[in-house]
N, C-alpha and C positions, 0 to 999 in steps of 0.2 A: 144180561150181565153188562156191567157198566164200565168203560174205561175210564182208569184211573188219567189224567194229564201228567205226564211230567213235568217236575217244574223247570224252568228255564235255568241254567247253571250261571251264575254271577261269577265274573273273574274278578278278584277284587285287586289282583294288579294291575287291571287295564287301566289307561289313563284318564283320567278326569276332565270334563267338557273344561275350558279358561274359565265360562259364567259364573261356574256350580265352583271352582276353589277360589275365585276373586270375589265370591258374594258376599255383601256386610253389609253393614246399617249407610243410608244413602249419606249421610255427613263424611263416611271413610270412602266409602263410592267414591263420591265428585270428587273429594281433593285427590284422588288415586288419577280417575280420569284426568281432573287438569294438569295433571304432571304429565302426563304420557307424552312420550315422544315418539315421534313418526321417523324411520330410517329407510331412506330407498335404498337398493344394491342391485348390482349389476352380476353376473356368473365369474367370477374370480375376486371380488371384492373382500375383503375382511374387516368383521363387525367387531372381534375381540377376537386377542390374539391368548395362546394358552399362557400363563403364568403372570397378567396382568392382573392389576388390579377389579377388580366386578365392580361395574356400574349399576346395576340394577338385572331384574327380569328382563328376557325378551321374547315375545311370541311374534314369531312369522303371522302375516297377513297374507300375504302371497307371496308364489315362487317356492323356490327351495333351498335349502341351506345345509350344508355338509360340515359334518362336527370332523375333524381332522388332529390327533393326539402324536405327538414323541415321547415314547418309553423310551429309556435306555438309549439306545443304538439305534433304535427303529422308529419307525413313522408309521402311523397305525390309520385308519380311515375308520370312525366309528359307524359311518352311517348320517343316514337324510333327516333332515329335520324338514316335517312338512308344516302346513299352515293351522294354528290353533294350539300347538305343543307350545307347554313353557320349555324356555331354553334356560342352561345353569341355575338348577336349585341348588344344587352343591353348595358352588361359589356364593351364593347370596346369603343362602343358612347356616354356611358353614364359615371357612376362613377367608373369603372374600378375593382369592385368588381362582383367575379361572382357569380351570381343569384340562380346557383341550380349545381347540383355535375352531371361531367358526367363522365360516367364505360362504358367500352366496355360487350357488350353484344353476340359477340363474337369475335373472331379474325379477326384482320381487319388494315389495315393503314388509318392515318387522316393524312393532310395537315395542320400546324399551317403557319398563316401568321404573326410576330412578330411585338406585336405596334411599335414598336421604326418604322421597314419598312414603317406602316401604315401611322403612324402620318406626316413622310417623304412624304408618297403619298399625304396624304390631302394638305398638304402645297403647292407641286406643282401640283396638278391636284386637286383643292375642289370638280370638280363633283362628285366625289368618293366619297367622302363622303355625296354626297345630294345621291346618288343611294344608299348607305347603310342605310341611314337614310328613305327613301322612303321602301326600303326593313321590317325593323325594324316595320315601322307603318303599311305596307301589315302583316307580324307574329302576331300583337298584334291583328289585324279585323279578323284576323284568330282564333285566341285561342279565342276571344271575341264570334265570331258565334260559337263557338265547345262550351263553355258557355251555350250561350241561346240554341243550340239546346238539351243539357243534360236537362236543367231546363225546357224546356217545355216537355222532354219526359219524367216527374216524377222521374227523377234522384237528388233527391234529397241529404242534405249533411244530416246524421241522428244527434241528441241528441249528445251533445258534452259526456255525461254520455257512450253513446252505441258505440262510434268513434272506428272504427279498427286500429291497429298499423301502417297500409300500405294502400295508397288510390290509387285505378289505376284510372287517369283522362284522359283516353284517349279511 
């Protein structure tokens, strides 16, 4: 009797290598690449603050970088951005305001890609912008299940009366 393999389960919200959603015809490549800018930071630095205007994409190179959000009353700590992740699809795809503040958490360089490059790329190559947009909605099924699975392990949000200054949601 012969055993069957099972197949390997694909999460298709997990996040996408940068190569594999930056990939396009080598004309949109290079002017992508000559745009690119190079950002060092230090651990308390801030790269973009929440509610400013979006410059572009950013992927950390090295180091880390900590997304830091104000709801309401509160001051929320989203979580680490490590090296490789795009930072604010939101902001870039969306209304070009950024969503929540990010500080380097330590020393480290980030890669900004500049809208003006960006919006360039979409116009000639639009897949780019369906793979960033497909991107974007794999991040949101992501923070959506990191959601439910808090709420079902009785992670609950307390009494808006008893709310700490500083929420870690990650």
């Amino acid at each position: 009797m012969q055993s069957k393999a099972i197949p390997e389960r694909h999460d298709v919200a997990a996040p996408h290598p940068i190569a594999e959603l930056l990939a396009c015809p080598p004309t949109v490549g290079n002017m992508l690449n000559a745009s690119a800018e190079s950002i060092e930071f230090d651990a308390g630095d801030i790269l973009f603050q929440q509610n400013d205007l979006c410059r572009g994409l950013y992927v950390p190179i090295s180091g880390y970088l900590l997304r830091k959000a104000a709801r309401l009353d509160t001051r929320l700590t989203l979580g680490t951005v490590r090296a490789g992740e795009v930072v604010e699809l939101a902001a870039m795809l969306g209304d070009v305001r950024h969503t929540y503040t990010l500080m380097g958490q330590s020393k480290g360089t980030a890669m900004r890609l500049p809208r003006e490059a960006l919006q360039r790329a979409f116009e000639l190559y639009p897949t780019l912008r369906m793979r960033l947009l497909e991107e974007l909605a794999r991040e949101v099924s992501r923070a959506y299940g990191m959601c439910c699975v808090a709420k079902l392990s009785g992670l609950r949000r307390k009494p808006t009366a008893t709310l700490p200054t500083e929420i870690d949601v990650h």
